[in-house]
N, CA, C and O atoms as a MOPAC input file, in Angstrom:
PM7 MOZYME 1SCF
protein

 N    -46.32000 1  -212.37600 1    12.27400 1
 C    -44.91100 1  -212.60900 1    12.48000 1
 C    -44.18300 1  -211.26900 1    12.55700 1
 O    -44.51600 1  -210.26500 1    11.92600 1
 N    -43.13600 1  -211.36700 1    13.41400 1
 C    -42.45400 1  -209.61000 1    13.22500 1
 C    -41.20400 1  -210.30500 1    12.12600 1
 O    -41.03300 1  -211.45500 1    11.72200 1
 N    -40.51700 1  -209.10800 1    11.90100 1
 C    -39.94300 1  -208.80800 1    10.46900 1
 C    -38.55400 1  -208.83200 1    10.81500 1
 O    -37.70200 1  -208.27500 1    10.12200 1
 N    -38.24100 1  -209.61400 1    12.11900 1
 C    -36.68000 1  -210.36000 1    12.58700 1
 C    -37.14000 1  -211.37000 1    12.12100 1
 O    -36.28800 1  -212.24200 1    11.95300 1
 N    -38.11100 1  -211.62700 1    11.84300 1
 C    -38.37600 1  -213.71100 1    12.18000 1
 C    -38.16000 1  -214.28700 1    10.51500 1
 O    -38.07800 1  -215.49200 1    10.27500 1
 N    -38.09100 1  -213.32000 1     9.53300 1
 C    -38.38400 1  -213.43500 1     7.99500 1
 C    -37.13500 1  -214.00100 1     8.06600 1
 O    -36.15600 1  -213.64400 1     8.72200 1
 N    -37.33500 1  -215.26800 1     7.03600 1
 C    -35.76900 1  -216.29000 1     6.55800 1
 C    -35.92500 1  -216.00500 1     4.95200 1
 O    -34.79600 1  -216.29300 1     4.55300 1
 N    -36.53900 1  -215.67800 1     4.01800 1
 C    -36.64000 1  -215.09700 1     2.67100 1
 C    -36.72800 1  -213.45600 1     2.66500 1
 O    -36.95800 1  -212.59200 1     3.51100 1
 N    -36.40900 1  -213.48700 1     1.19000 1
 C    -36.63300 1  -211.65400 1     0.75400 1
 C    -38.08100 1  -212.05900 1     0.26200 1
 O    -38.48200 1  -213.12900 1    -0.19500 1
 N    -38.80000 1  -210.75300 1     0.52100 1
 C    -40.00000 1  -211.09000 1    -0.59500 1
 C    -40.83300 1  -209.90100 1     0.19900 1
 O    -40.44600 1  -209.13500 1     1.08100 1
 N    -42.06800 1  -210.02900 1    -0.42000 1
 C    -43.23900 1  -208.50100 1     0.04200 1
 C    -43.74700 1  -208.88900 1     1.19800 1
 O    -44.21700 1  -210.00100 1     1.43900 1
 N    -43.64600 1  -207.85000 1     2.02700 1
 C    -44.45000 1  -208.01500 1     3.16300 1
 C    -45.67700 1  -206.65600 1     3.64900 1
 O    -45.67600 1  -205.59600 1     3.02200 1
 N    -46.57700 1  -206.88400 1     4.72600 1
 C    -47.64600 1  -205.78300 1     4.77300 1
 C    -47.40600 1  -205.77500 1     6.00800 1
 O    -47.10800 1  -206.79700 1     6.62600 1
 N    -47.50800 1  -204.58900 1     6.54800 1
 C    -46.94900 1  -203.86700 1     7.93000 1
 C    -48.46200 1  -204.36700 1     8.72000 1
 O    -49.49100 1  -204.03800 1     8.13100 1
 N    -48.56000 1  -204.91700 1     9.64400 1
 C    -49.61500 1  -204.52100 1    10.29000 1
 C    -49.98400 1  -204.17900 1    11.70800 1
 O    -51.12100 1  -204.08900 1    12.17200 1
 N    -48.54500 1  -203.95800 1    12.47100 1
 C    -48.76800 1  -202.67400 1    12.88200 1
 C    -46.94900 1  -202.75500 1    13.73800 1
 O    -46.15800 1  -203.69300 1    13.63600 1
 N    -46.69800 1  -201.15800 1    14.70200 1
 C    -45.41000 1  -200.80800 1    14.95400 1
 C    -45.37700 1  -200.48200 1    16.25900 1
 O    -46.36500 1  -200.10100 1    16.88500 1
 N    -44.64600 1  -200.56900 1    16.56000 1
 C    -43.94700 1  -200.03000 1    18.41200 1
 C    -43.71900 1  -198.68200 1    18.18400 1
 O    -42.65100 1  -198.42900 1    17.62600 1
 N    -44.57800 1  -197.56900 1    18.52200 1
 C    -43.90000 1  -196.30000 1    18.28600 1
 C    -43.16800 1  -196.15900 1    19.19500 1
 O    -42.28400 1  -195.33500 1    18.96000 1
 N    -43.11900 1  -196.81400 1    20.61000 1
 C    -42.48800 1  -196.36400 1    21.80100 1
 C    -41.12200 1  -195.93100 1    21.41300 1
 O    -40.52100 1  -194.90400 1    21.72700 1
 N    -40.66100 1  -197.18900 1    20.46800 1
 C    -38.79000 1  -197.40700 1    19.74000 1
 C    -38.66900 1  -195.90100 1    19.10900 1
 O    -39.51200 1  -195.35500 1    18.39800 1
 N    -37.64800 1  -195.46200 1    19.46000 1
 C    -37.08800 1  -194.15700 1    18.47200 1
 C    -37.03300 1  -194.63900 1    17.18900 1
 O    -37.68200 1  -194.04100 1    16.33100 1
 N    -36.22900 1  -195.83800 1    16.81500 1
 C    -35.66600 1  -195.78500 1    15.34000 1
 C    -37.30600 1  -196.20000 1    14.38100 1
 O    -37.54600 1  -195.80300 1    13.24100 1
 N    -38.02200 1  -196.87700 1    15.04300 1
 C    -39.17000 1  -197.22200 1    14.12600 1
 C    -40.23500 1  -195.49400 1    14.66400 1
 O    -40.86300 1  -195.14700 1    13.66300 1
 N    -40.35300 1  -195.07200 1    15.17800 1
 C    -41.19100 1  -193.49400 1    15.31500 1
 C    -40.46000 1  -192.94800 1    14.39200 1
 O    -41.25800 1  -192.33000 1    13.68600 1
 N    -38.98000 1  -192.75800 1    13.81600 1
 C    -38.55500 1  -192.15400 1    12.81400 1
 C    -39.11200 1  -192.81700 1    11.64200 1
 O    -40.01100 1  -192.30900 1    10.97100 1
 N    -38.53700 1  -194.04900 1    11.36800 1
 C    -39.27900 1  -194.68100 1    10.25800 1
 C    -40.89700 1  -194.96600 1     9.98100 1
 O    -41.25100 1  -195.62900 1     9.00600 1
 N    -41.92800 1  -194.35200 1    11.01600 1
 C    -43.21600 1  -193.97400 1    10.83100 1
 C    -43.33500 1  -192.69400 1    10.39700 1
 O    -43.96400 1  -192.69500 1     9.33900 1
 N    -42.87000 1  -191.10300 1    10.88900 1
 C    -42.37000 1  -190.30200 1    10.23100 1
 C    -42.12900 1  -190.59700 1     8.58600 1
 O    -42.77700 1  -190.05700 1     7.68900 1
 N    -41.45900 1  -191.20500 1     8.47100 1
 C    -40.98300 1  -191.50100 1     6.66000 1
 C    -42.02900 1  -192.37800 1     5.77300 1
 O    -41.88900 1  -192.80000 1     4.62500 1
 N    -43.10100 1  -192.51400 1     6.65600 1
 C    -44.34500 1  -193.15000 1     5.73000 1
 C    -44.65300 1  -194.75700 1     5.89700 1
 O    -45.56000 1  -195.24500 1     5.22300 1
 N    -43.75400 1  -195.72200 1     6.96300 1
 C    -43.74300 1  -196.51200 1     7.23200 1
 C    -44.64400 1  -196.73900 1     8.58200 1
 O    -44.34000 1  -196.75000 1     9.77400 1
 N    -46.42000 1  -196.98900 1     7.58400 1
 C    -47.72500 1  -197.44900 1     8.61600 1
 C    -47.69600 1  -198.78500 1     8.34800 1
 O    -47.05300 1  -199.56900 1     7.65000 1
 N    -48.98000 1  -198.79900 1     9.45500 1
 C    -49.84800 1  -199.93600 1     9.15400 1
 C    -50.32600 1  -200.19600 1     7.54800 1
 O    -50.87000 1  -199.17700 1     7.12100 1
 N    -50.28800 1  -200.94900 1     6.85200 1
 C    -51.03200 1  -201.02600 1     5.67500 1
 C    -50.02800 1  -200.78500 1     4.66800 1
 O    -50.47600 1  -200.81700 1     3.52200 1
 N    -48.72600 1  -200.54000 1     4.78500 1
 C    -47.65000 1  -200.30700 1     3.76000 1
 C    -46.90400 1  -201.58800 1     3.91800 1
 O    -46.74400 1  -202.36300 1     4.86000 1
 N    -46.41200 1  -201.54100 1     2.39800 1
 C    -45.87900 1  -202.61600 1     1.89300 1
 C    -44.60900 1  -202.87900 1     1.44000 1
 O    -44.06500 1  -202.65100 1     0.36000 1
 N    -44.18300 1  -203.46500 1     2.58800 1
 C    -42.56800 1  -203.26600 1     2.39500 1
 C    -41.94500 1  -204.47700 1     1.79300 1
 O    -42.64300 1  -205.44100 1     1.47800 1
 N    -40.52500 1  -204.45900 1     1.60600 1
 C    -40.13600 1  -205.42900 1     0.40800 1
 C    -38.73600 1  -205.72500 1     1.35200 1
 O    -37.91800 1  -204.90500 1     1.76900 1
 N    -38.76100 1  -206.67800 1     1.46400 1
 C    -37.08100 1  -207.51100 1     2.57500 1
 C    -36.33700 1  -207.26400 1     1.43900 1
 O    -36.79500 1  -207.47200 1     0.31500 1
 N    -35.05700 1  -206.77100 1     1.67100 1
 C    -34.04500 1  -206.69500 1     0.17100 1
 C    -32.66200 1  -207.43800 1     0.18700 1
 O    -32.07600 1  -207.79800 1    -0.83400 1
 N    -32.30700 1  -207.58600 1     1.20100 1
 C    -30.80200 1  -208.33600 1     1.62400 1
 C    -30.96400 1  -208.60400 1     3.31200 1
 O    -31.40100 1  -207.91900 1     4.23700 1
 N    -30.52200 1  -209.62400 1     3.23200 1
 C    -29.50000 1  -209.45300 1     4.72800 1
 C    -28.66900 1  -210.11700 1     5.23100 1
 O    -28.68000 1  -211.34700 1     5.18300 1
 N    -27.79400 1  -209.43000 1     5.80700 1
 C    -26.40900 1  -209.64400 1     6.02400 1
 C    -25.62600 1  -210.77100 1     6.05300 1
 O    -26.39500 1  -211.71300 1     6.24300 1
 N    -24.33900 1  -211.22200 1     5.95000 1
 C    -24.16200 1  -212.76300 1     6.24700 1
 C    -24.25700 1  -212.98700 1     7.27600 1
 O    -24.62100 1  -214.15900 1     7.36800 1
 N    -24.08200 1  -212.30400 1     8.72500 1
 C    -24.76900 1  -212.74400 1     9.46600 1
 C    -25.91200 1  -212.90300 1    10.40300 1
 O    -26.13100 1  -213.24800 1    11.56400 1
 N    -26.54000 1  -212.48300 1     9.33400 1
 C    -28.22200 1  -211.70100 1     9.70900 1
 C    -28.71000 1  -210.75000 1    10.22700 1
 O    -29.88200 1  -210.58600 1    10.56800 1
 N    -27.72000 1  -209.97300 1    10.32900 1
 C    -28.02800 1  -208.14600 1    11.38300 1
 C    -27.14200 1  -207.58000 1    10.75700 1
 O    -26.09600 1  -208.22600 1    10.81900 1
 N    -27.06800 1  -206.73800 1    10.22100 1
 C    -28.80200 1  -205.75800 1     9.79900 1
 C    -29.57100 1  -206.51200 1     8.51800 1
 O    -29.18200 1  -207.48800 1     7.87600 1
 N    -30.50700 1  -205.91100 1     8.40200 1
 C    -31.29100 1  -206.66300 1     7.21600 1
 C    -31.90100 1  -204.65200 1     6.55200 1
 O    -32.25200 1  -203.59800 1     7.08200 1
 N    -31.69000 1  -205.17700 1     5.20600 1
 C    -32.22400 1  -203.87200 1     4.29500 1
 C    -33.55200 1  -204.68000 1     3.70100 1
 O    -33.85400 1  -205.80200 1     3.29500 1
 N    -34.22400 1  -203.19700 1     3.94700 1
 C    -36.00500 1  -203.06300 1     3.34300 1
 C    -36.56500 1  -201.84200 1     2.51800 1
 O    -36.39200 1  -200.62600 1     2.59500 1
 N    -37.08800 1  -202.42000 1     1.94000 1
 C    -37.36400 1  -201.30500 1     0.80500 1
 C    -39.17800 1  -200.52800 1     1.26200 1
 O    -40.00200 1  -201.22700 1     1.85300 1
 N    -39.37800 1  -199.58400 1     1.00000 1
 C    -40.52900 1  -198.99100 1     1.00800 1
 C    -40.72100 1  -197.53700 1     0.56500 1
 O    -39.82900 1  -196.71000 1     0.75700 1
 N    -42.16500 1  -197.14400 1    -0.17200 1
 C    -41.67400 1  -195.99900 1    -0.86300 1
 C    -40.56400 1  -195.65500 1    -1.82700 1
 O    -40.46500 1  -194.56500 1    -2.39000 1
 N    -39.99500 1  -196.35500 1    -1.92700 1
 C    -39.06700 1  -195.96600 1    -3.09400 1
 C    -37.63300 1  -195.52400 1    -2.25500 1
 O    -36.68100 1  -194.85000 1    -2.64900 1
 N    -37.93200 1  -196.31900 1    -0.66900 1
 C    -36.72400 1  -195.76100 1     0.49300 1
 C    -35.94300 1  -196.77200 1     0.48000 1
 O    -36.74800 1  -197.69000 1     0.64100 1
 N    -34.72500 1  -197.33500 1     0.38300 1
 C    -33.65800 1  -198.24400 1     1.20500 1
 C    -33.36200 1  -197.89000 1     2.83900 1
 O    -33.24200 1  -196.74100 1     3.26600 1
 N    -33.28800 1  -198.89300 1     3.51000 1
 C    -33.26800 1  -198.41600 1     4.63100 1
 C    -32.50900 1  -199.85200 1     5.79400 1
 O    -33.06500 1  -200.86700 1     6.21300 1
 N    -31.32100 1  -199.43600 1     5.97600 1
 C    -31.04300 1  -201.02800 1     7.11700 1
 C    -31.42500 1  -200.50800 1     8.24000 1
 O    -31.43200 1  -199.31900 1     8.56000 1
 N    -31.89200 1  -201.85000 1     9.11400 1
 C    -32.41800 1  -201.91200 1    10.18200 1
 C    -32.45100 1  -203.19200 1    11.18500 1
 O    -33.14000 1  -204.20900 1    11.27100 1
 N    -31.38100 1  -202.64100 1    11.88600 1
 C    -31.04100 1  -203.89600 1    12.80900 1
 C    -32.08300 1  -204.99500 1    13.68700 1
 O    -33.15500 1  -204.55300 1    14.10100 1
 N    -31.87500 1  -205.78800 1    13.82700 1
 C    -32.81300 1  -206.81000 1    14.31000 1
 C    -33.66600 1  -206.72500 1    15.46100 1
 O    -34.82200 1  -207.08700 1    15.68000 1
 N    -32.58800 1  -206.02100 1    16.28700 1
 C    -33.35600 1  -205.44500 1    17.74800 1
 C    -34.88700 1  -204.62400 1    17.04300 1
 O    -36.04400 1  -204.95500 1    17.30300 1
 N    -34.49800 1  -203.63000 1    16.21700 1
 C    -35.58100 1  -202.87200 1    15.64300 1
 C    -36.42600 1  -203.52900 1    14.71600 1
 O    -37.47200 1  -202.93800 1    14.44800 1
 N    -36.20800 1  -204.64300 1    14.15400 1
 C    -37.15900 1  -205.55400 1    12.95300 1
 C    -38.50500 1  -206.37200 1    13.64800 1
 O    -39.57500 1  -206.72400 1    13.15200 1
 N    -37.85700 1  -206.52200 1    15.23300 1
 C    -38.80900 1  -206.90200 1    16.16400 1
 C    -39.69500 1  -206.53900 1    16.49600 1
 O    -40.59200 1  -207.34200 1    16.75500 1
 N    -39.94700 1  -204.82300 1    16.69800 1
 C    -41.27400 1  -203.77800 1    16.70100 1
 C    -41.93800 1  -204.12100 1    15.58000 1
 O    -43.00200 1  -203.50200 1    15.55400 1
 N    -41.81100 1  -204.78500 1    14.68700 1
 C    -42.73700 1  -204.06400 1    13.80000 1
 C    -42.63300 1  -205.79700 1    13.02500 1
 O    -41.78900 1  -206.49600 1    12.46500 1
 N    -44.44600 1  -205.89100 1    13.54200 1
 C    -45.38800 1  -206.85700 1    12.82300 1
 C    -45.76800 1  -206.69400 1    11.56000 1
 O    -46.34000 1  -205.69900 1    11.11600 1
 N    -45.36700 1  -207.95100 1    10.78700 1
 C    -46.08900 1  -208.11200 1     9.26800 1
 C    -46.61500 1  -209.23300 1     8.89000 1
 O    -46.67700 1  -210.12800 1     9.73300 1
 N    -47.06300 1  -209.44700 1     7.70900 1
 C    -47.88700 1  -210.36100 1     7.08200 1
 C    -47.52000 1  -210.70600 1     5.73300 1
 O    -47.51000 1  -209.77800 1     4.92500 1
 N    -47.21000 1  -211.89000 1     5.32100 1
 C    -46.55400 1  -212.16600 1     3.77200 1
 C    -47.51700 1  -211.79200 1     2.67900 1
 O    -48.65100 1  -212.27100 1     2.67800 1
 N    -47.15600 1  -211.04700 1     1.84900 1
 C    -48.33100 1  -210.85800 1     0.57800 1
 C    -48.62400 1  -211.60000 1    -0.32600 1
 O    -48.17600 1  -210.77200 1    -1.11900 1
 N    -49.07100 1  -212.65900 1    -1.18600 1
 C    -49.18700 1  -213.36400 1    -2.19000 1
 C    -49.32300 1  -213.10200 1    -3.30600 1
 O    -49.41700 1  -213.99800 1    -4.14400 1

């Protein structure tokens, strides 16, 4: 599932990114791979932007950009 499509907060595992996108090649830069485990933290009332946690980073990231980047729910 990509990480626009999430309707809960909760842990998720990257498994993999669009480097083509500028804003996610920056946020690969900042440690955001394949295999990292990011955490949905809020989002908005009306659903764009949505904040994610990783590394110990806060970070909003609009929906257009939540779309690059495939994850997997953790249990």
């Amino acid at each position: 599932m990509r990480l626009n499509q999430i309707k809960k907060d909760g842990l998720f595992r990257v498994l993999d990114l669009n480097s083509n996108n500028a804003c996610i090649s920056r946020l690969m830069s900042m440690g955001l791979l394949p295999g990292q485990e990011i955490r949905l933290v809020h989002k908005a009332p009306l659903g764009d932007p949505i904040a994610i946690e990783f590394n110990g980073c806060h970070m909003s990231l609009r929906l257009i950009d939540a779309a690059e980047i495939e994850v997997e729910k953790v249990q």
